[in-house]
C-alpha positions in Angstrom: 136.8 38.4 64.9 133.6 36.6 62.7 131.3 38.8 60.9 130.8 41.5 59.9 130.4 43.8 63.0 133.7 45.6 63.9 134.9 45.6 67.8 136.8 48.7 67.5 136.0 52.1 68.6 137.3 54.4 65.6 136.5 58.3 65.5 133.9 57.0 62.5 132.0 56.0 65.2 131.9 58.3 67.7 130.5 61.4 68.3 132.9 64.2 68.6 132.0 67.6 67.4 130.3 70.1 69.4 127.4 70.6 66.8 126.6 66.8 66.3 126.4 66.9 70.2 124.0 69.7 70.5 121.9 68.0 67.5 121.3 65.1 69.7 120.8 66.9 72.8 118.3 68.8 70.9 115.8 65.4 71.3 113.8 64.3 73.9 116.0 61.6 76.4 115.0 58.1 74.8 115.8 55.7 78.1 116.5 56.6 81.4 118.2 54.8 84.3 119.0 55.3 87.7 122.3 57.2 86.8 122.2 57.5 83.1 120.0 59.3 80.4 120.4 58.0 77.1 119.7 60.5 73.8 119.3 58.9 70.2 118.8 59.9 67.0 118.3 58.1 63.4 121.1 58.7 60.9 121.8 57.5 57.8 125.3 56.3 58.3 125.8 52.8 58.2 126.5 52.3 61.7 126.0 53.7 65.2 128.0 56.2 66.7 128.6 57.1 70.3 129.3 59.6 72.8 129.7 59.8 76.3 129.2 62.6 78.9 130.5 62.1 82.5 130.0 65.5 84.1 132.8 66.2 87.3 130.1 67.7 89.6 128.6 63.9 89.2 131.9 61.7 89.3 134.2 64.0 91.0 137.0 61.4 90.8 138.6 61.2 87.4 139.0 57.1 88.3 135.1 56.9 88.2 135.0 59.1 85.1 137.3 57.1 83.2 135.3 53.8 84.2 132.0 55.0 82.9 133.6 55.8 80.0 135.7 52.6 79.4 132.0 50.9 80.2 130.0 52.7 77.9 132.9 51.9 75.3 132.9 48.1 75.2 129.0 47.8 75.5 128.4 49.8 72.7 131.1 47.4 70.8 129.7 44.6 71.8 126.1 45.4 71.2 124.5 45.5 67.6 122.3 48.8 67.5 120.6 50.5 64.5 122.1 53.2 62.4 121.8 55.6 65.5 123.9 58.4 67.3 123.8 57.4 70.9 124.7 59.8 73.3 124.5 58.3 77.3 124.9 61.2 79.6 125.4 60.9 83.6 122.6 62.4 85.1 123.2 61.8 89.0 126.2 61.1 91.3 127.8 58.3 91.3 130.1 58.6 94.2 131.7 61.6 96.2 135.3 62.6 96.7 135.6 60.7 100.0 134.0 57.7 99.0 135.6 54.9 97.3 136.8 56.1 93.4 135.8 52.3 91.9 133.8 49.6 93.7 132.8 45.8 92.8 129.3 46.8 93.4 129.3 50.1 91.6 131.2 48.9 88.7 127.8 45.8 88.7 125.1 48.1 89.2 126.8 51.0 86.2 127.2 48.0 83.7 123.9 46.8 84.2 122.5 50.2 83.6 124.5 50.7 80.6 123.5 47.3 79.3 119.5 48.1 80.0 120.4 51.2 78.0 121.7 49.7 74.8 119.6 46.4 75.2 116.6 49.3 74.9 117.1 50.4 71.4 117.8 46.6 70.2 114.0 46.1 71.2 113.0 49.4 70.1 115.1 48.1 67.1 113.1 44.9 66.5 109.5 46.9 66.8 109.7 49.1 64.3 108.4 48.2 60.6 110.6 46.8 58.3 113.4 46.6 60.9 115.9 43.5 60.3 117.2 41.2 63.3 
């Protein structure tokens, strides 16, 4: 790895408590996408932190689940966001029981939804005073 921006996913940077959760919730949904709803907030930690919320009455298969969330994972590691706590919540279904647990086309259509979502607070990011690139 180059630089200075870390790939892994250690608990420093996600979200985990109940409370920190509910203090994110507590804002207004940032970015929204066909399936997702993404919640930030500014903190003064030196780096963004994550958390993810797949709801089973919206990805009833634990396969689908478990995608979104490995998704959501690598995105945020591979995408340089402001000192933020991001929390991307699954808003409609995804799929039913019956239907297929992990498609070509899903998995395409989730990760570019995902990647809309993070690419929003890069630009949001760059357009604020005194922000650095």
């Amino acid at each position: 790895m180059t630089g200075d921006r870390s790939f892994d996913f250690a608990r420093d940077r996600r979200i985990v408590k109940t409370d920190e959760f509910s203090s994110v919730f507590r804002l207004r949904p940032v970015y929204r996408t066909a399936h997702f709803v993404l919640y930030t907030r500014k903190t003064d930690l030196p780096h963004a932190r994550l958390g993810v919320v797949a709801a089973k009455r919206l990805a009833p298969r634990a396969v689908t689940r478990n995608t979104i969330k490995r998704m959501t994972r690598e995105l945020f590691r591979q995408t340089a966001l402001p000192s933020i706590d991001c929390i991307v919540r699954l808003s409609q279904p995804v799929n039913t029981k019956k239907g297929p647990a992990t498609s070509v086309g899903l998995k395409a259509l989730l990760r570019e939804e995902l990647t809309r979502l993070f690419a929003s607070q890069q630009i949001a990011q760059q357009g604020t005073p005194g922000a650095t690139s």
